[in-house]
MDTraj code that builds the backbone (N, CA, C; nanometers):
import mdtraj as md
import numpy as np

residues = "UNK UNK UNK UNK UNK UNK UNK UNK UNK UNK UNK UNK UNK UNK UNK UNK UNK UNK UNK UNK UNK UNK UNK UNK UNK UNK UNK UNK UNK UNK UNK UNK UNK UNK UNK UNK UNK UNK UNK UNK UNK UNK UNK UNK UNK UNK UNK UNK UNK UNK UNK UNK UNK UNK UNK UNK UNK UNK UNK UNK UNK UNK UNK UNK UNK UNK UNK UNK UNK UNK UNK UNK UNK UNK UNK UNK UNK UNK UNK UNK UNK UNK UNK UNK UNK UNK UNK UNK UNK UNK UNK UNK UNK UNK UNK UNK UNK UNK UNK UNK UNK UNK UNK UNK UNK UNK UNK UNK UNK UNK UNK UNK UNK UNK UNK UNK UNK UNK UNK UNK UNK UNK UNK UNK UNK UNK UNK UNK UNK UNK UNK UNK UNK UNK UNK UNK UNK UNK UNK UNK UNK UNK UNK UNK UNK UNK UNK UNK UNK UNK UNK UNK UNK UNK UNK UNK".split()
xyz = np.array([
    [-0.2108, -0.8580, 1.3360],
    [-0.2875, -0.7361, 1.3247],
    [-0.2555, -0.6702, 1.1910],
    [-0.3438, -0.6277, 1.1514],
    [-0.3333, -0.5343, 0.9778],
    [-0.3799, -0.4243, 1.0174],
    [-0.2483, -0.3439, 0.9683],
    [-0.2264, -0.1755, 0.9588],
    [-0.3450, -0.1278, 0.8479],
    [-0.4239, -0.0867, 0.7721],
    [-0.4288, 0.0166, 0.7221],
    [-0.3636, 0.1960, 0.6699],
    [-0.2622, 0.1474, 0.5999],
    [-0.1540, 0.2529, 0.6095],
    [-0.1797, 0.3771, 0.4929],
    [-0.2861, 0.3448, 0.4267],
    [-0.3454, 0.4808, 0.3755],
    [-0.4801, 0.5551, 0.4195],
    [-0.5018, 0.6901, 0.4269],
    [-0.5776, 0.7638, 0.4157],
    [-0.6612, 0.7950, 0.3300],
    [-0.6232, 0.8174, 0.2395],
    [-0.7050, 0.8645, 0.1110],
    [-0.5906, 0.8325, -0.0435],
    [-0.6534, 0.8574, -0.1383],
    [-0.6269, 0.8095, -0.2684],
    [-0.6215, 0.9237, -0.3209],
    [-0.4913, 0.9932, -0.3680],
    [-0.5260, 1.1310, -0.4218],
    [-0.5243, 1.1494, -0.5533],
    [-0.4756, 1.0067, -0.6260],
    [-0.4972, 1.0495, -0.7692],
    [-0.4490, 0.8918, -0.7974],
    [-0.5061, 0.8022, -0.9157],
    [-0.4594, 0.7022, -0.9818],
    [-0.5046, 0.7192, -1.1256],
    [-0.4235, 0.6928, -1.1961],
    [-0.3745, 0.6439, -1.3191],
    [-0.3840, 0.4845, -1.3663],
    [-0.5214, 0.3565, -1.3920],
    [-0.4933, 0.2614, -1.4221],
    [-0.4089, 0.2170, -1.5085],
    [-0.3043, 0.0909, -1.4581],
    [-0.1669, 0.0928, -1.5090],
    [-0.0707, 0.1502, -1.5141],
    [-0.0909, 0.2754, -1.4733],
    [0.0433, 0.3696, -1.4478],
    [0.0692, 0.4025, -1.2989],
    [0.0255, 0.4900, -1.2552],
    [0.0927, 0.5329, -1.1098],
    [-0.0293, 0.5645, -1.0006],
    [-0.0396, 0.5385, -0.9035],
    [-0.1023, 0.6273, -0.7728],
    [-0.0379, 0.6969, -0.6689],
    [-0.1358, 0.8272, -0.6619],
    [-0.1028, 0.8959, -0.5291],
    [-0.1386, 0.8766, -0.4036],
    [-0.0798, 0.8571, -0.3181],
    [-0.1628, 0.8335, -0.1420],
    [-0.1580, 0.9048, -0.0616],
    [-0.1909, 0.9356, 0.0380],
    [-0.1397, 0.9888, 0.1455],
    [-0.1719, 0.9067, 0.2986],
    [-0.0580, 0.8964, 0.3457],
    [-0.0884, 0.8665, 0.5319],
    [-0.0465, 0.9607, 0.5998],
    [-0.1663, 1.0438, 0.6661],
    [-0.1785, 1.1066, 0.7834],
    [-0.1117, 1.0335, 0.9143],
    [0.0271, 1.0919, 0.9901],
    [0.0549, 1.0065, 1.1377],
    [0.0195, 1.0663, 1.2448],
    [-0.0715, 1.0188, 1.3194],
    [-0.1209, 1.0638, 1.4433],
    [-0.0515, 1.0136, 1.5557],
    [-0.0480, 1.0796, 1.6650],
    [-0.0013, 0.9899, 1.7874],
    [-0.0998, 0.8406, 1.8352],
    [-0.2326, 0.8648, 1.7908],
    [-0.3020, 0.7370, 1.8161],
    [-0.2859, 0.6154, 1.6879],
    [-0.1520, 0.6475, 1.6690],
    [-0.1210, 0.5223, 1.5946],
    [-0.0949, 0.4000, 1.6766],
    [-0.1458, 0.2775, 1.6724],
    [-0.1040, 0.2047, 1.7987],
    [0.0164, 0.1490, 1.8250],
    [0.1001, 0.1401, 1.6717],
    [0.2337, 0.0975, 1.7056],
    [0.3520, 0.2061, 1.7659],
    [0.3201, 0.3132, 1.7515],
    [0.4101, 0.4414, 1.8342],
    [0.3968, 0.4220, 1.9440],
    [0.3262, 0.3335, 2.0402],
    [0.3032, 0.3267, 2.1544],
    [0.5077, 0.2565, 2.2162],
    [0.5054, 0.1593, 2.0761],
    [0.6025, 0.0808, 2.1312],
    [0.7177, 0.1293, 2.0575],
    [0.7043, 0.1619, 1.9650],
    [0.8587, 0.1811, 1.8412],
    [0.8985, 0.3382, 1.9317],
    [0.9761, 0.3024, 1.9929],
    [1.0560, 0.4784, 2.0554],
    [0.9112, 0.5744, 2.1447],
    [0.9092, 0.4748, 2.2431],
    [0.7786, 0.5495, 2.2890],
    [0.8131, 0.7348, 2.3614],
    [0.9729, 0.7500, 2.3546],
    [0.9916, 0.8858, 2.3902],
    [0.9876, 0.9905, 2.2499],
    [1.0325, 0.9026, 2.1772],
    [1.0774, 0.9718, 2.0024],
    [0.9885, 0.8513, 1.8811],
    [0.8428, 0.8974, 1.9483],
    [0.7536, 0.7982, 1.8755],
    [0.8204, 0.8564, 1.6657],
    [0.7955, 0.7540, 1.6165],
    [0.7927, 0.7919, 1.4566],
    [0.7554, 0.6393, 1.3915],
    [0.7710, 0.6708, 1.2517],
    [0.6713, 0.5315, 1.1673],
    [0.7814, 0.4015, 1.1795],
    [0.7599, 0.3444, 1.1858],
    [0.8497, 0.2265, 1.1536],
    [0.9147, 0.2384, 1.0133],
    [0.9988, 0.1946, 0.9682],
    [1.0615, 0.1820, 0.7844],
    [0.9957, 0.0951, 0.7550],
    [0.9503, -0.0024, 0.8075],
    [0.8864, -0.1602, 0.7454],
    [0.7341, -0.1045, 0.7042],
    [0.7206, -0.0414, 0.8089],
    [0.5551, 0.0622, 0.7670],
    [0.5702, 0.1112, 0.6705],
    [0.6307, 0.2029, 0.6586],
    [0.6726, 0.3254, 0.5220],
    [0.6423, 0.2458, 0.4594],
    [0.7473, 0.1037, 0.3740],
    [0.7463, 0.0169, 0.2950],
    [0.5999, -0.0508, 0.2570],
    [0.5473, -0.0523, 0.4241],
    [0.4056, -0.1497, 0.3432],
    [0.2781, -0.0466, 0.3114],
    [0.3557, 0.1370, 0.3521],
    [0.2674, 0.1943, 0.2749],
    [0.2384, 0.2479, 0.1141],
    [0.4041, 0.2032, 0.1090],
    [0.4072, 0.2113, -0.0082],
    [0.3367, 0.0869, -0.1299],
    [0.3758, -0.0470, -0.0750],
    [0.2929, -0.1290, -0.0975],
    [0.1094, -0.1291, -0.1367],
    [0.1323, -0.1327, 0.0033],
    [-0.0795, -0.0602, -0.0053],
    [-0.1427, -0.0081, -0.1384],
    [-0.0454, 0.1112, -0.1514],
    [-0.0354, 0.1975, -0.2822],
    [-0.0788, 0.1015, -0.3904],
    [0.0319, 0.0752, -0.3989],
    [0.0242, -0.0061, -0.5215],
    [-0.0523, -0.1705, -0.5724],
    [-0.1293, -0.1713, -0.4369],
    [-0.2017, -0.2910, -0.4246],
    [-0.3217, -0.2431, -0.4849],
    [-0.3409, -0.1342, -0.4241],
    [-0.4941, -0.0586, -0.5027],
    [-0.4576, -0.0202, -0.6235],
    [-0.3213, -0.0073, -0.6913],
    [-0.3461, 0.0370, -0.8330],
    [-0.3892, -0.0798, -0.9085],
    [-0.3035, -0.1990, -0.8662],
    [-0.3691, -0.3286, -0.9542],
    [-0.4784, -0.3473, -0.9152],
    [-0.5488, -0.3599, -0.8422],
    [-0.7207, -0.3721, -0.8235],
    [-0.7805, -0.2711, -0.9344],
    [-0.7601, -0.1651, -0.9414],
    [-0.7995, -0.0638, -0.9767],
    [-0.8234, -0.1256, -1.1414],
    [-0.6421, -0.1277, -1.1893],
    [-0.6386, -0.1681, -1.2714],
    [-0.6435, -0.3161, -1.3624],
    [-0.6758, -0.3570, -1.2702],
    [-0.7284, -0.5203, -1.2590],
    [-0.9090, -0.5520, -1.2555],
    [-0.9177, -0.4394, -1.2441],
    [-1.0850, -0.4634, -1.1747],
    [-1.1139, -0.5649, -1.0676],
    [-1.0448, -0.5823, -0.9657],
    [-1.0642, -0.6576, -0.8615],
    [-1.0664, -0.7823, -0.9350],
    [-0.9638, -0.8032, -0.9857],
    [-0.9781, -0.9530, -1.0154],
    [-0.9086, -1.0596, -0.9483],
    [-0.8538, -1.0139, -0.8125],
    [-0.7178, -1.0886, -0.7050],
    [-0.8083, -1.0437, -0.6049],
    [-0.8192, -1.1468, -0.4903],
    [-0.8611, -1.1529, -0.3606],
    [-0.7404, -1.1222, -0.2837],
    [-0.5975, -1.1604, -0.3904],
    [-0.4797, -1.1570, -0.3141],
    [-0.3941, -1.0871, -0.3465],
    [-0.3306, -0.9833, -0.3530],
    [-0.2652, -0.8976, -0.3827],
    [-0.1013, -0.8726, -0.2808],
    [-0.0027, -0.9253, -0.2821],
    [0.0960, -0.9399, -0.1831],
    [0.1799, -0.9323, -0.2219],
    [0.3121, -0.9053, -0.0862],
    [0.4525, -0.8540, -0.1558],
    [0.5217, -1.0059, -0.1553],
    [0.5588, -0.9806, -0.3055],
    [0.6575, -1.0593, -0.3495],
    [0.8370, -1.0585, -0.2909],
    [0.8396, -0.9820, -0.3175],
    [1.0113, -0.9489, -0.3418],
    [1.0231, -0.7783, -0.2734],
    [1.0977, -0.6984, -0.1564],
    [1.1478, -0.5884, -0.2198],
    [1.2905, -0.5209, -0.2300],
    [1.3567, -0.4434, -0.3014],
    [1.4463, -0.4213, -0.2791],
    [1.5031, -0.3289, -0.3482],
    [1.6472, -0.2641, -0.2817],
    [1.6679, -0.1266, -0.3256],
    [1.6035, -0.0397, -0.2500],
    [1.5679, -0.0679, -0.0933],
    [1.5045, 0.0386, -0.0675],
    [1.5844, 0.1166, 0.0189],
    [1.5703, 0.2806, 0.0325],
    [1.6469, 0.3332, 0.1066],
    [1.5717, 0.3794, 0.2194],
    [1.6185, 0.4455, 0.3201],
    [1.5407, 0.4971, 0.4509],
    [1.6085, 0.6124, 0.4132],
    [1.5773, 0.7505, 0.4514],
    [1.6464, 0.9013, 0.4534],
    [1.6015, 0.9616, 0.5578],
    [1.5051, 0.9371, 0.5824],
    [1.4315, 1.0275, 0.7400],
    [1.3013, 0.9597, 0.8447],
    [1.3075, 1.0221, 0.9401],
    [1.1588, 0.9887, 1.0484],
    [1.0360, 1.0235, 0.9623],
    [0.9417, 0.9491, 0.9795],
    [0.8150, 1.0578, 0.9611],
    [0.7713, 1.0226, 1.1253],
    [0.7347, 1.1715, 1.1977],
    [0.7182, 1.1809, 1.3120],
    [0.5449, 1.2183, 1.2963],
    [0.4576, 1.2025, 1.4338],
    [0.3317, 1.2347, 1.4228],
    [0.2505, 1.3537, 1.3945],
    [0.1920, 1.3922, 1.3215],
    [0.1460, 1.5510, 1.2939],
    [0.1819, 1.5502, 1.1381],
    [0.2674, 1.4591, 1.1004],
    [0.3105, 1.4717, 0.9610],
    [0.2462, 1.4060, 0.8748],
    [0.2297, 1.4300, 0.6972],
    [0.1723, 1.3167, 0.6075],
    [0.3025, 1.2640, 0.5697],
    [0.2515, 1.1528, 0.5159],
    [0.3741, 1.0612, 0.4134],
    [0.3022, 1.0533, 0.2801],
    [0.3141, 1.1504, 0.1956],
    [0.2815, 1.1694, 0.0370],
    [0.3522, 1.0521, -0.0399],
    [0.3144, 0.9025, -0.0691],
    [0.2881, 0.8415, -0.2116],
    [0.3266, 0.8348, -0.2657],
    [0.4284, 0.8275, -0.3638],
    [0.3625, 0.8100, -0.4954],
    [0.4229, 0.6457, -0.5904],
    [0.3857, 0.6352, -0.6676],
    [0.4268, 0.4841, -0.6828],
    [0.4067, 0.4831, -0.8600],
    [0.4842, 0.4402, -0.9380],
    [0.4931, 0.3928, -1.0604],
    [0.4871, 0.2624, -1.0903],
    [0.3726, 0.1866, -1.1799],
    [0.4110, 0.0448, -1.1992],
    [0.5354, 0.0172, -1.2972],
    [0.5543, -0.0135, -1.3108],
    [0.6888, -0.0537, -1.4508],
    [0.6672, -0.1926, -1.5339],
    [0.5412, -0.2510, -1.4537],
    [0.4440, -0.3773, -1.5026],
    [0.3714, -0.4599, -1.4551],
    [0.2622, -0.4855, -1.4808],
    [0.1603, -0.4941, -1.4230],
    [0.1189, -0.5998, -1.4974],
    [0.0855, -0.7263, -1.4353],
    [0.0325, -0.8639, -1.5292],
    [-0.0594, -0.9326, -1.4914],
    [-0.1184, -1.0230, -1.4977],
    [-0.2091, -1.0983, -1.4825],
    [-0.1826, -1.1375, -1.3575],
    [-0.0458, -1.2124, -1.3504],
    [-0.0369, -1.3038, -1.1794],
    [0.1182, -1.2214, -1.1175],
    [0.1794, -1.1166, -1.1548],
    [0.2345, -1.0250, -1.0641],
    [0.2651, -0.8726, -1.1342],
    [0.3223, -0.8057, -1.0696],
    [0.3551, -0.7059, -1.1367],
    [0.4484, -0.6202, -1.0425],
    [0.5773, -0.5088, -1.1061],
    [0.6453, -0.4474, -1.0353],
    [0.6601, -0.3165, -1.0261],
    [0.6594, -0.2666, -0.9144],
    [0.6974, -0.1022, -0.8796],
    [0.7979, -0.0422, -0.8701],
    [0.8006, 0.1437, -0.8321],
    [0.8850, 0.1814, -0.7889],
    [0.8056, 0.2771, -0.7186],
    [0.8918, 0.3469, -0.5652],
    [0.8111, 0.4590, -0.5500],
    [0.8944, 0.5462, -0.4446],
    [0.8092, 0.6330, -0.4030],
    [0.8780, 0.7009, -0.3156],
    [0.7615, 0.7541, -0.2183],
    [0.8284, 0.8229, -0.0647],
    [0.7492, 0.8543, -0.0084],
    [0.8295, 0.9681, 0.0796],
    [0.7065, 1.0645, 0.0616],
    [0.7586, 1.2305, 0.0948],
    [0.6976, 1.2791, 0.1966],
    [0.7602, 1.3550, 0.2923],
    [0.6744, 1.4450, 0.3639],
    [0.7157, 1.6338, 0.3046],
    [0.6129, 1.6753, 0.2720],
    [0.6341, 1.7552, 0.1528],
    [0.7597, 1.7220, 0.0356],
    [0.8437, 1.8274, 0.0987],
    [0.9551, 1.8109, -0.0400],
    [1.0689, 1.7070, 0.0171],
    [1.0570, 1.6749, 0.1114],
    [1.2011, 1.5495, 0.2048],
    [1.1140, 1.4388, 0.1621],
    [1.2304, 1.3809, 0.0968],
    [1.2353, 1.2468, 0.0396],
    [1.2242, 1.1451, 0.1889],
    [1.1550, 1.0341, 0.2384],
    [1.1566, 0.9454, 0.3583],
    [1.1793, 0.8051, 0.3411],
    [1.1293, 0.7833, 0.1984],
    [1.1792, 0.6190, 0.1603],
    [1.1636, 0.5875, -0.0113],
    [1.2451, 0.5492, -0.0461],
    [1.1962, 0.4886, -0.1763],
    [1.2619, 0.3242, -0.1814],
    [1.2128, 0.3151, -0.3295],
    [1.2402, 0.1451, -0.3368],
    [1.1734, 0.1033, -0.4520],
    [1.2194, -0.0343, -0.5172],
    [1.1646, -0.0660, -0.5581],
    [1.0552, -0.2160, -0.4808],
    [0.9624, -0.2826, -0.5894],
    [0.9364, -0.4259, -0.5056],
    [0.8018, -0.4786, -0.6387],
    [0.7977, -0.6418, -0.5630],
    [0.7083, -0.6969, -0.6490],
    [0.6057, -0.7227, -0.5806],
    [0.4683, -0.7684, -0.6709],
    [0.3622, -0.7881, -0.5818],
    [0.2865, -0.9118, -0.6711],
    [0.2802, -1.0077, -0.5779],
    [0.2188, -1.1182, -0.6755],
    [0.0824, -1.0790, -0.6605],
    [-0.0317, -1.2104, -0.7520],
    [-0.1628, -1.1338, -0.7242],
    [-0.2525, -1.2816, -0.7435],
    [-0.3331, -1.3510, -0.6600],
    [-0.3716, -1.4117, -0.7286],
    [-0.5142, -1.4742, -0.6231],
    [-0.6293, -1.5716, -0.6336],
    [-0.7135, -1.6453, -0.5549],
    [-0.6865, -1.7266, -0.4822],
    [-0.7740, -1.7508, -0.3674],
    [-0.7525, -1.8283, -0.3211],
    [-0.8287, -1.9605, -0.3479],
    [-0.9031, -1.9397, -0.4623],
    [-0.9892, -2.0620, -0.5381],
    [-0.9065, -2.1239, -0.6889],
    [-0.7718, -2.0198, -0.6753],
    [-0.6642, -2.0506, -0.7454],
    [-0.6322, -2.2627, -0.7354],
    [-0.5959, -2.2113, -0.5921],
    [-0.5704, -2.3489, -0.5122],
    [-0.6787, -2.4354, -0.4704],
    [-0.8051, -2.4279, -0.4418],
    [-0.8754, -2.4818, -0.3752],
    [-0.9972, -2.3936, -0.3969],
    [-1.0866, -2.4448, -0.5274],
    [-1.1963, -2.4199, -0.5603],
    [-1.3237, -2.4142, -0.4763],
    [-1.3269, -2.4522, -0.3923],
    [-1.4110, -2.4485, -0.2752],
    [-1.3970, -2.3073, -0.2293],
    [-1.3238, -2.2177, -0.2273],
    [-1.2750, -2.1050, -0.1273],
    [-1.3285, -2.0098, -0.2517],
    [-1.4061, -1.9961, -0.3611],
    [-1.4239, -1.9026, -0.4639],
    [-1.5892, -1.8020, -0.3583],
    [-1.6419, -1.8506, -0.2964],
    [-1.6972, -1.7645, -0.2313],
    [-1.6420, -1.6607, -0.1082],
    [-1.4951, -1.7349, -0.0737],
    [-1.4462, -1.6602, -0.0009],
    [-1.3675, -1.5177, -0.0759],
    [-1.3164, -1.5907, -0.1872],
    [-1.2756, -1.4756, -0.2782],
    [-1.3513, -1.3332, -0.3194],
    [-1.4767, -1.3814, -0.3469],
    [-1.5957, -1.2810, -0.3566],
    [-1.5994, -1.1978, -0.2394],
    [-1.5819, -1.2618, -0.1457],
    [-1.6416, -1.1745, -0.0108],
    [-1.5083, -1.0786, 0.0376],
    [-1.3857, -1.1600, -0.0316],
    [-1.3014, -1.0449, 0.0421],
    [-1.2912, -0.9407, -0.0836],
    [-1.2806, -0.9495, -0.2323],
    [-1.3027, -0.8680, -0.3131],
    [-1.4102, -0.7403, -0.3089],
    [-1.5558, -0.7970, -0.2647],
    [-1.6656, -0.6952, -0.2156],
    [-1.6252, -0.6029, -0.0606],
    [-1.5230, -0.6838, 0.0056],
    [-1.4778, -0.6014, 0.1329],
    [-1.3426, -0.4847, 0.0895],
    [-1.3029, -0.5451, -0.0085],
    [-1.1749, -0.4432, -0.0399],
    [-1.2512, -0.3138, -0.1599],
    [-1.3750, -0.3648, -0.2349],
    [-1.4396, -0.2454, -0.3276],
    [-1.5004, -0.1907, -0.2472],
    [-1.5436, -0.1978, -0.0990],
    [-1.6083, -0.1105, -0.0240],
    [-1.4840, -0.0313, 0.0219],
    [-1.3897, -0.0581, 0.0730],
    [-1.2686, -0.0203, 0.1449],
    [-1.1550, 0.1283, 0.0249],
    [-1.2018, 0.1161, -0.1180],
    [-1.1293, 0.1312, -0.1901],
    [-1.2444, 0.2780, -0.2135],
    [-1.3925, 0.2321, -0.2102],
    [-1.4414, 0.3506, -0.2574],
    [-1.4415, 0.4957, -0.1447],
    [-1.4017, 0.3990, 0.0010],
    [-1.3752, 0.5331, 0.1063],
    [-1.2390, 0.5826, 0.0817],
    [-1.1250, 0.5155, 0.0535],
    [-1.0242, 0.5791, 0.0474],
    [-1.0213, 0.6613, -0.0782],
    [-1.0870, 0.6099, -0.2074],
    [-1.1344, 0.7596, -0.3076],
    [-1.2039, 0.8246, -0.3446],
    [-1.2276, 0.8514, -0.2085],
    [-1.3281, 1.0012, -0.2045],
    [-1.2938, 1.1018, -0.2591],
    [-1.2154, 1.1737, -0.3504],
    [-1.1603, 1.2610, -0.3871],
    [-1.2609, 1.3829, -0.4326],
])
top = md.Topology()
chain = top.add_chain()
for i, resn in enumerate(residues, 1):
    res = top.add_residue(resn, chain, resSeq=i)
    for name in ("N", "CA", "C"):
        top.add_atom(name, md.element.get_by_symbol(name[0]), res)
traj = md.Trajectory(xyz[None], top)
């Protein structure tokens, strides 16, 4: 199953940094199970929202040129607090480099001024017609599904 772990896009910078935000509701479906008395986000979530982030900055700043955009490597990351439901998890993410076939971050993620996770991590990027030229229409179709997906989350 794939999370969708942002809301909206509150500000990007191609090649430099984006802002996000995730809204946590109780109809999140994994709070059902993670501490169903003391529901809150998972850390592995936090992490792949921070990710997310920065998946749309290389698109952004890539012009959708990766069907595949994925975590490489992460590390250095810390946990400091819950984000519990009713709360946002504010974003924000710096590239430190950004390349053709990967690139690396740093970021953090806030609920207002309390720090909840930071870290660094890598994100490779590449087709799946990379490998197997036959699959270049599949590439298209998930690229046109992620520029539809990208123009609701920046609605700004």
């Amino acid at each position: 199953m794939k999370f969708v772990l942002l809301d909206r896009i509150v500000e990007l910078e191609p090649g430099r940094r984006i802002r996000a935000v995730k809204g946590l509701t109780l109809a999140e479906e994994y709070l059902a199970d993670h501490f169903p008395t003391f529901p809150v986000m998972p850390g592995v979530l936090m992490v792949e929202a921070l990710v997310q982030a920065s998946a749309w900055l290389v698109r952004a700043t890539e012009n959708f040129a990766h069907s595949q955009v994925l975590l490489r490597e992460a590390k250095n990351v810390i946990y400091k607090s819950f984000v519990s439901p009713g709360r946002a998890l504010e974003l924000e993410v710096t590239a430190r480099r950004i390349e053709a076939d990967t690139s690396e971050f740093e970021g953090v993620g806030r609920c207002g001024e309390e720090e909840m996770v930071r870290g660094r991590w890598t994100l490779g990027h590449s087709n799946l017609a990379d490998e197997d030229a036959t699959m270049a229409d599949v590439d298209r179709s998930i690229v046109e599904g992620l520029k539809r997906q990208y123009r609701l989350l920046n609605m700004t």
